[in-house]
C-alpha positions in Angstrom: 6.7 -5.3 14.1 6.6 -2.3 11.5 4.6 -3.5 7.9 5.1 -2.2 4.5 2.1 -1.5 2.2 3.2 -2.4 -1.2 0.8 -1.3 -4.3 0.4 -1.6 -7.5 -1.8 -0.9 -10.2 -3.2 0.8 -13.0 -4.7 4.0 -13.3 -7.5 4.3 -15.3 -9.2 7.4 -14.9 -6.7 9.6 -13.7 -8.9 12.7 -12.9 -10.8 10.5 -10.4 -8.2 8.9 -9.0 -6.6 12.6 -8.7 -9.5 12.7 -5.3 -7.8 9.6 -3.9 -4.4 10.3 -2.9 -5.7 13.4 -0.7 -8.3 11.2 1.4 -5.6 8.7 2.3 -2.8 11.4 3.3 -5.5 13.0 6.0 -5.8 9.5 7.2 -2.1 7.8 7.4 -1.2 10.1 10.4 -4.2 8.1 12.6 -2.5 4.9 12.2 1.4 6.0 11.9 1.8 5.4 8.1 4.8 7.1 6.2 4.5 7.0 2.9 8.6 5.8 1.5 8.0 5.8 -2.2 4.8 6.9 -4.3 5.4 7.2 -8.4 3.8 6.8 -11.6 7.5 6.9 -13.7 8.9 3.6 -11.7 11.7 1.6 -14.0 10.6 -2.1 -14.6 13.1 -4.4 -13.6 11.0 -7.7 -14.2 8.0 -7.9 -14.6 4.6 -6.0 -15.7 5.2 -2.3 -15.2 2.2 -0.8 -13.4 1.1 3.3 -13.8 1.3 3.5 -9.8 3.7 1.6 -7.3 3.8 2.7 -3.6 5.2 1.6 -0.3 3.8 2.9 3.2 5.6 1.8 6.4 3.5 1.5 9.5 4.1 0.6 13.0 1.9 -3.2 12.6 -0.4 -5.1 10.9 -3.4 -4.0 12.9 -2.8 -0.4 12.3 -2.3 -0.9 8.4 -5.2 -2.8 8.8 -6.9 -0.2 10.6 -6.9 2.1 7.9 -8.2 0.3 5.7 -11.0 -0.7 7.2 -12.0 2.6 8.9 -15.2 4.1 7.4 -13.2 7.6 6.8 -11.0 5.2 3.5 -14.0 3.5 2.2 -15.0 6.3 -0.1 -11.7 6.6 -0.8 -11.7 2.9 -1.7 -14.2 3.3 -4.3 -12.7 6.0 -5.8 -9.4 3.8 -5.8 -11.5 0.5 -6.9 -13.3 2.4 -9.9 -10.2 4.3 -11.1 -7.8 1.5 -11.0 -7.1 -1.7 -12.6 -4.5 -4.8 -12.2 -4.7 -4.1 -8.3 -1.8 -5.5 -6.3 -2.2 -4.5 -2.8 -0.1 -6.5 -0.3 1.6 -5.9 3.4 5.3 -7.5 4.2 6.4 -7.8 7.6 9.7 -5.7 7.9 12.5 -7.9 7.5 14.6 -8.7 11.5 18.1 -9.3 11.5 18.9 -12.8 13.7 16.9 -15.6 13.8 13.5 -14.2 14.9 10.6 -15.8 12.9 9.6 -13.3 11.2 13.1 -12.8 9.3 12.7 -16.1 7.7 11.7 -16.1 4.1 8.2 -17.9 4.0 6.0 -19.5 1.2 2.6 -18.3 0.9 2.5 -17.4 4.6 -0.5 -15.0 5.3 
């Protein structure tokens, strides 16, 4: 089942986190990821309003996984960890019409 990477956080340092964003592109075609929405001028609905929101669709947990854990993202991890603050990463399974399991709103389910 298809997850979405949902983001969030502040940029602190925005000429190093300028080298972030191209190490992850050269990687998201490896594991299937599409990035749907990427912006730093989102409208805050409710909430605290972060400098950088994104969602990236891939095909399953275990690839979305995979990319974060493959060596190739952890210096782009660093760059991410050192020029960012408030960090919000998260990944929703995509929501299934009918009564599949995974359709069902859960509490706290990891």
């Amino acid at each position: 089942m298809a997850v979405f990477y949902i983001g969030s956080y502040d940029i602190v340092d925005a000429e190093q986190f300028g080298n972030y964003a191209p190490l992850v592109l050269a990687l998201l075609p490896k594991y299937g990821g599409v990035v749907l929405a990427s912006d730093t001028a989102g409208f805050c609905v409710e909430g605290t309003m972060r400098t950088m929101n994104a969602i990236i669709r891939f095909p399953s947990k275990e690839a979305a996984l995979g990319l974060y854990n493959d060596p190739a993202y952890q210096e782009a991890k660093r760059i991410r960890q050192a020029s960012t603050k408030n960090v919000s990463m998260v990944l929703v399974e995509e929501f299934a019409a009918g009564g599949s399991p995974a359709s069902q709103p859960t509490s706290g389910r990891r």
